[in-house]
C-alpha positions in Angstrom: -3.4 -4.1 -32.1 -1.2 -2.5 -29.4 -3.3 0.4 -28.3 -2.9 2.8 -25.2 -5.2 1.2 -23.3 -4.1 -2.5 -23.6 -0.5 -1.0 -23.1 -1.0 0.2 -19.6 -3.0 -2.4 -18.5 -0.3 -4.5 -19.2 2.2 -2.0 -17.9 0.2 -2.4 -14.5 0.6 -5.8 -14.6 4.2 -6.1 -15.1 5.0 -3.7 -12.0 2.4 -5.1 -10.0 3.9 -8.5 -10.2 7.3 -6.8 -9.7 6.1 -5.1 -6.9 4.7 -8.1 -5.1 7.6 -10.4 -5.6 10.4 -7.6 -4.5 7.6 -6.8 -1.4 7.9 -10.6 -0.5 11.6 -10.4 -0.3 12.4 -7.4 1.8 9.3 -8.7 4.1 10.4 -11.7 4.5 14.0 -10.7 5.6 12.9 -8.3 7.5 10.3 -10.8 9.6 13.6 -13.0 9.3 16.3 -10.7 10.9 14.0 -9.4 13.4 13.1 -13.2 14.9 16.5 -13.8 14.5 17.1 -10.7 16.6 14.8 -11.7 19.3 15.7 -15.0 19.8 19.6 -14.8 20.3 20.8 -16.7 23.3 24.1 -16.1 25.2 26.5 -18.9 24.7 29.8 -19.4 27.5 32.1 -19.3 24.0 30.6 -16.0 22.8 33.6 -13.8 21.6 34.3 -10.3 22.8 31.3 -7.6 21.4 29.0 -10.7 20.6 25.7 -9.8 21.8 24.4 -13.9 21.2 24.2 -16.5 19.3 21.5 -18.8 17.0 21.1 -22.4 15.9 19.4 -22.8 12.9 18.4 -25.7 10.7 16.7 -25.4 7.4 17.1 -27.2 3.6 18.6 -30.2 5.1 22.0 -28.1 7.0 22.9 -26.4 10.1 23.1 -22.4 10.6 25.5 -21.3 13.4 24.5 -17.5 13.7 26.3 -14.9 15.7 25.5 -11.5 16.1 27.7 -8.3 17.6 26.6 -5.4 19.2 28.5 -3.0 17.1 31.0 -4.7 15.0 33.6 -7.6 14.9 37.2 -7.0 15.9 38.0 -7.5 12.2 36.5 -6.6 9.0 34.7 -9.9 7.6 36.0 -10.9 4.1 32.4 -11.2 2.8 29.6 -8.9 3.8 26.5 -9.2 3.0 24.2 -6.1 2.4 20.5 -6.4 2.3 19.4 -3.3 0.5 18.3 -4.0 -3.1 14.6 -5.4 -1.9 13.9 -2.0 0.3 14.9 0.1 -3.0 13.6 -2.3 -5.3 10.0 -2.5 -3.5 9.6 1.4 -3.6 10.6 2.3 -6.5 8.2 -0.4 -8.7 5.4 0.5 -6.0 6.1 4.3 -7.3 6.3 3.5 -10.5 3.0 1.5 -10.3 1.5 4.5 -8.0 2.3 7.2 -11.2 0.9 4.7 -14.1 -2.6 3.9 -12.1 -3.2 7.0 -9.7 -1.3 9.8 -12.1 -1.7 9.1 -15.5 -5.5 7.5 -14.0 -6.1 10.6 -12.0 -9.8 11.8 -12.8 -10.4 7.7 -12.4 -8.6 6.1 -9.7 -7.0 9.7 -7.6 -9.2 12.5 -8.0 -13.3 12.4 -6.6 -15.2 15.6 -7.3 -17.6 15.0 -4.7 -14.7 14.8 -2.0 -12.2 17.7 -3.9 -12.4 19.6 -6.8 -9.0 19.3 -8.4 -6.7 19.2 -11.4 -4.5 16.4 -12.2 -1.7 18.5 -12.0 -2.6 19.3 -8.4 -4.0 16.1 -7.2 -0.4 14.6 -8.5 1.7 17.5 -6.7 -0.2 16.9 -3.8 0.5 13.0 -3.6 4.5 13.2 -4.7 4.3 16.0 -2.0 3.0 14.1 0.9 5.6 11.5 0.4 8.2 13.5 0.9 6.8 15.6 3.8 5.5 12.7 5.3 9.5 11.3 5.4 10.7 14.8 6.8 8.5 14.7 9.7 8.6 11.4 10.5 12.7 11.7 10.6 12.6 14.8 12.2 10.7 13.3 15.2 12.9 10.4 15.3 16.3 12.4 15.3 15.0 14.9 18.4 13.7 11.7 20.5 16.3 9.3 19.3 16.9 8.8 23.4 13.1 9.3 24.6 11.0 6.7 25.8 10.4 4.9 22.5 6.9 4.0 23.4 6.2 7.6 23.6 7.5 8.2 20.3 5.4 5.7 18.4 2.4 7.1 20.0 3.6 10.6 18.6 4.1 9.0 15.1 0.5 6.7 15.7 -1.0 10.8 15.7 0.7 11.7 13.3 -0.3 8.8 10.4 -4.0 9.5 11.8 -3.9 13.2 10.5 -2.6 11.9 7.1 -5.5 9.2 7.0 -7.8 12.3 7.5 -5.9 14.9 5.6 -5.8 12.3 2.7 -9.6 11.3 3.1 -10.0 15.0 2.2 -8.6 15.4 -1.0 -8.6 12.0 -3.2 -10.9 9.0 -3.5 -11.6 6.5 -1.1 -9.4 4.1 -2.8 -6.5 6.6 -3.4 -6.7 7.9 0.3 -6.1 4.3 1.9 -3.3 3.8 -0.9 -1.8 7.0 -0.2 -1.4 6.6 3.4 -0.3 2.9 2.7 2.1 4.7 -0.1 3.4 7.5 2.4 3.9 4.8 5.2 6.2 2.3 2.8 8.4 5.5 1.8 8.9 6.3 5.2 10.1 2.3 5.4 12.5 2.3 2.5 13.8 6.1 3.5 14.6 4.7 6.6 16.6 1.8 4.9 17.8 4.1 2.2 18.6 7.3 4.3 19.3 6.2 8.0 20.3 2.4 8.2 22.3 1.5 5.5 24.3 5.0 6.1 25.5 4.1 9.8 26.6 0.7 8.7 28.7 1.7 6.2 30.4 4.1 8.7 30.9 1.6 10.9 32.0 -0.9 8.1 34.5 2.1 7.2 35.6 2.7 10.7 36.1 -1.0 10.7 38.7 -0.8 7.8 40.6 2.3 9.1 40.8 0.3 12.4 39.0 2.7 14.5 36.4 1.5 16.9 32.5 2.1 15.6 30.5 4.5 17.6 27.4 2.0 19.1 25.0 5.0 18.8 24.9 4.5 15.1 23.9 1.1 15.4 21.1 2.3 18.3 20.0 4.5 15.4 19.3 1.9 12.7 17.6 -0.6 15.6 15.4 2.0 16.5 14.5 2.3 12.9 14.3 -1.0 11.8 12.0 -1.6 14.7 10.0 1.2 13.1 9.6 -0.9 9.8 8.8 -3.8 11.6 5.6 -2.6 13.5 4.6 -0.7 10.5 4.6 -3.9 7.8 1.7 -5.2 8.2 -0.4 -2.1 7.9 1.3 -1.5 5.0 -0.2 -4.6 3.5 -3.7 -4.5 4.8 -3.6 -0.8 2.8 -2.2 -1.9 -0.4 -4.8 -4.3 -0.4 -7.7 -2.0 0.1 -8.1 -0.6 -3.2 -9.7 -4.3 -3.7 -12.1 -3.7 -1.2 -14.8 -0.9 -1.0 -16.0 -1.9 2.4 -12.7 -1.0 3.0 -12.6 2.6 1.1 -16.0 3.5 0.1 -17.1 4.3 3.7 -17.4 7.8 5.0 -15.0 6.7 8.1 -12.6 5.2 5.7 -9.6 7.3 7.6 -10.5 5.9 11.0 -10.2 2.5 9.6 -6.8 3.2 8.0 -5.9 4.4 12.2 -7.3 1.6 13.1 -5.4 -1.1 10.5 -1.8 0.7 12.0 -3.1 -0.4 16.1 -4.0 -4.0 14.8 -0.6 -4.1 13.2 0.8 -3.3 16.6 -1.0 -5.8 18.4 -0.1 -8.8 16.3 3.5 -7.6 15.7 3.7 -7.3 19.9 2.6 -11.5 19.7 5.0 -12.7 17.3 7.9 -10.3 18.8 7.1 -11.8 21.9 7.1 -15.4 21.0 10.5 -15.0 19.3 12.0 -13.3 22.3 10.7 -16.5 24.0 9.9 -13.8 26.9 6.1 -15.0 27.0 2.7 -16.0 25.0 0.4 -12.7 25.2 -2.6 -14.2 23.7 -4.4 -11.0 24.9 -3.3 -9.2 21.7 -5.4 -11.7 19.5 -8.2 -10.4 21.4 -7.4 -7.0 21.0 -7.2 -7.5 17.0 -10.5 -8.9 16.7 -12.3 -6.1 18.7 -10.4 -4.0 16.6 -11.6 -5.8 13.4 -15.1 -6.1 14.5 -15.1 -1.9 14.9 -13.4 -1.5 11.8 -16.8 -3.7 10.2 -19.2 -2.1 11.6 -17.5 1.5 10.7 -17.6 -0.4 7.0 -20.9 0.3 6.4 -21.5 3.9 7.0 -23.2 5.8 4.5 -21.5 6.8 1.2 -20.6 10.1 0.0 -23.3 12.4 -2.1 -25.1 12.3 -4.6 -23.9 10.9 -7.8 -22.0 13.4 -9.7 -23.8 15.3 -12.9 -21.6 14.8 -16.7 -21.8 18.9 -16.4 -19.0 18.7 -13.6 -17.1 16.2 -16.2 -13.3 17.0 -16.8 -12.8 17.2 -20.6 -10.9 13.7 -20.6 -13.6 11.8 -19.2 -16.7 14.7 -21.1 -15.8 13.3 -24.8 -17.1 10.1 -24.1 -20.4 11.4 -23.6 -20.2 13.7 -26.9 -18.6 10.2 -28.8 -21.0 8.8 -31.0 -23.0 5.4 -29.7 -22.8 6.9 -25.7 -26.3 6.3 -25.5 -26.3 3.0 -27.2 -23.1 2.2 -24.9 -25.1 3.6 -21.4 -27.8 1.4 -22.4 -26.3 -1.4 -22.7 -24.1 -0.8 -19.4 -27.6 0.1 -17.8 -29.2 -3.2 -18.6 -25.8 -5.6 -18.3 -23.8 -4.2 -15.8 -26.2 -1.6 -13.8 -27.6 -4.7 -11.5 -24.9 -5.5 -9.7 -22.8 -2.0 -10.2 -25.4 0.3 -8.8 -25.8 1.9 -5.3 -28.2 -0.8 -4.3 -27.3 -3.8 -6.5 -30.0 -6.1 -7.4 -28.4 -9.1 -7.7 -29.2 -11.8 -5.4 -26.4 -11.5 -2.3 -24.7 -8.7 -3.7 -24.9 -5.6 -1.1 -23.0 -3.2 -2.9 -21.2 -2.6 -6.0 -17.9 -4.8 -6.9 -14.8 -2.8 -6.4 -16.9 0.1 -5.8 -17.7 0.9 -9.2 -21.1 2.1 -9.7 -22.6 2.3 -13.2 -25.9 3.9 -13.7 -25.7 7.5 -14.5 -23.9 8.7 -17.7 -21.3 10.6 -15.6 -20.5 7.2 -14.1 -20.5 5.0 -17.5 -17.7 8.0 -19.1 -15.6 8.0 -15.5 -15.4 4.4 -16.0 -15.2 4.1 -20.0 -11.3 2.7 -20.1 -12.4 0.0 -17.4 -15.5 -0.7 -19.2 -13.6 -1.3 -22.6 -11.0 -3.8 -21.3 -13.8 -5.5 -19.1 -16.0 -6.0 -21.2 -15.3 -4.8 -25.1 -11.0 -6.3 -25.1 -12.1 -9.4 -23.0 -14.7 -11.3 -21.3 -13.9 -10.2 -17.7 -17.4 -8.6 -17.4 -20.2 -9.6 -17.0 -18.5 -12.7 -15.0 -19.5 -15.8 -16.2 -21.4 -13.9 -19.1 -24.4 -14.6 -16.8 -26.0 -11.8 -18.3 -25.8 -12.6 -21.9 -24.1 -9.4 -23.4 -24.1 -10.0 -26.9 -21.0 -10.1 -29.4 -22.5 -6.8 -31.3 -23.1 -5.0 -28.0 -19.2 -6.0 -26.9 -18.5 -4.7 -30.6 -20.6 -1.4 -30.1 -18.2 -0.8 -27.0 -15.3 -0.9 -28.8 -16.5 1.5 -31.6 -17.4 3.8 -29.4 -14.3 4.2 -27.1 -12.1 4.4 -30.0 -14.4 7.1 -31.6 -14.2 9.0 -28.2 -10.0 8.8 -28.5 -10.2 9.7 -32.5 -8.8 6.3 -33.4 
């Protein structure tokens, strides 16, 4: 039986997977034409506007690369664009952002104890972010498009760190790290969408009217796509987060989001440096575990509150308390799952809950009731390993009970 449940869980799936794959691709060219950029070496038989050249070998052939500064004398017969993984990546990371975080929001996105909101705010607020977050970002970059561009990264480094706080302030621990992660990737693809794939195609259409191409659009799209580059790998580290509570569940969880976007930096700075063959900065590996090792110890700060009472309960999450078997259902989560999800778990080696989930009040077990259903009523996911022997009828007592609570 196809219910809602099973549906979106599957639904998550699907643009997860698509959002990995399409992420792979427009990371790996990007990581591609940026080493590719670095390491271009002048040749005596360059043409006129070449900038330099590459020798590459790979799948058994030869490469002979060549880039210009602005544009070839002529228009090439083939060109090809490299747009459709920037677009592709956002728009199934959106679309996977809206079927967890919106249509999940008093699970996943909102956290009473950190911001009392409605799911109609808490959404407005995220789809909000993204876009402001874009307009001040581009408006920086178009007023210091000829500033020192150090000092512009620095500004934009500020400017991520009030978002880690800002967001820290109104969602979850998981959602804040995503969201800055989230508001960080649009910021990528915008500049893709919005800025670089704009100049080029005035330059490929000053190209065909046989004009010369202005080089300051070009200066434009390198300044951006040097943005992206620097800012990749902290995109990762956040998506990957939500995984993690050390990560999220922290009360400093916004000063380890800053920190994730310096460690970028400094291993970006090694690999850049390596491909412009210009030296071997080993330094920055040093820098990256210091700045791992603070990010650890910030991990295990204290958590938020106390646990939240089923009085404070939105209605979607409160009719799981008033379906019939709750307090067969919290007693069996108290005694299967409670060990190891708890605030102190008391399974051997554990030293907090998994994912962050913590199971032992009834306002927990009803935030948690879809999880809880596919976990451990749908499948066998949980307990792992069955290692606590949860019975067949108490699986089956899940399963009446969340359906009861949806009227199904």
């Amino acid at each position: 039986m196809f219910e809602l449940a099973v549906i979106g869980s599957w639904a998550e799936f699907a643009l997860r997977w698509l959002h990995v794959i399409t992420a792979i691709a427009w990371i790996g060219s990007s990581f591609y034409f940026i080493a590719l950029d670095l390491g271009l070496r002048k040749a005596p038989d360059l043409p006129e506007g070449a900038q330099g050249e590459e020798w590459q070998v790979h799948g058994g052939g030869f490469y002979h690369i060549r880039k210009f500064n602005v544009a070839p004398a002529e228009m090439p017969e083939h060109l090809t664009w490299f747009k459709w993984e920037s677009y592709a990546t956002w728009l199934s990371g959106f679309a996977l952002l809206a079927v967890m975080y919106y249509l999940g929001a008093e699970f996943y996105l909102i956290d009473p104890q950190v911001r009392e909101l409605a799911v109609w705010q808490a959404v407005a607020i995220s789809a909000g972010s993204l876009a402001l977050g874009w307009l001040v970002y581009d408006r920086l970059c178009r007023v210091f498009v000829e500033a020192n561009q150090t000092a512009l990264m620095l500004a934009l480094f500020v400017v991520l760190v009030g978002l880690a706080w800002f967001y820290a302030q109104v969602f979850s621990g998981r959602a804040a790290l995503l969201h800055l992660g989230a508001v960080t990737a649009t910021i990528m693809s915008a500049n893709v969408f919005m800025v670089i794939i704009p100049n080029q195609k005035i330059v490929v259409a000053d190209l065909i009217a046989g004009r010369r191409p202005d080089p300051q659009y070009g200066k434009i799209a390198k300044q951006r796509s040097t943005h992206n580059n620097y800012l990749t790998l902290p995109v990762i580290f956040l998506m990957l987060s939500n995984h993690y509570p050390l990560a999220f569940a922290t009360e400093w969880n916004w000063v380890i989001a800053s920190l994730v976007f310096l460690m970028g930096v400094s291993i970006r700075h090694w690999f850049n440096t390596r491909h412009a063959r210009t030296g071997n900065p080993h330094w920055t590996w040093a820098v990256t575990v210091l700045i791992f090792i603070a990010i650890m110890w910030l991990s295990v700060a204290p958590m938020r509150g106390a646990s939240e009472d089923v009085s404070a309960l939105p209605p979607s999450a409160s009719r799981f308390v008033q379906a019939e078997g709750f307090d067969e259902v919290h007693m069996i989560v108290i005694g299967r799952c409670s060990m190891c999800h708890a605030e102190a778990p008391a399974w051997p080696g554990l030293h907090w809950a998994p994912r962050g989930v913590v199971l032992e009040t009834e306002a927990q077990v009803a935030r948690s009731a879809r999880e809880i259903y596919l976990q451990s009523a749908l499948s066998h996911a949980m307990p792992p390993g069955n290692v606590v022997w949860m019975e067949d009828d108490e699986r089956e007592a899940i399963r009446t009970w969340y359906r009861a609570a949806l009227g199904s």
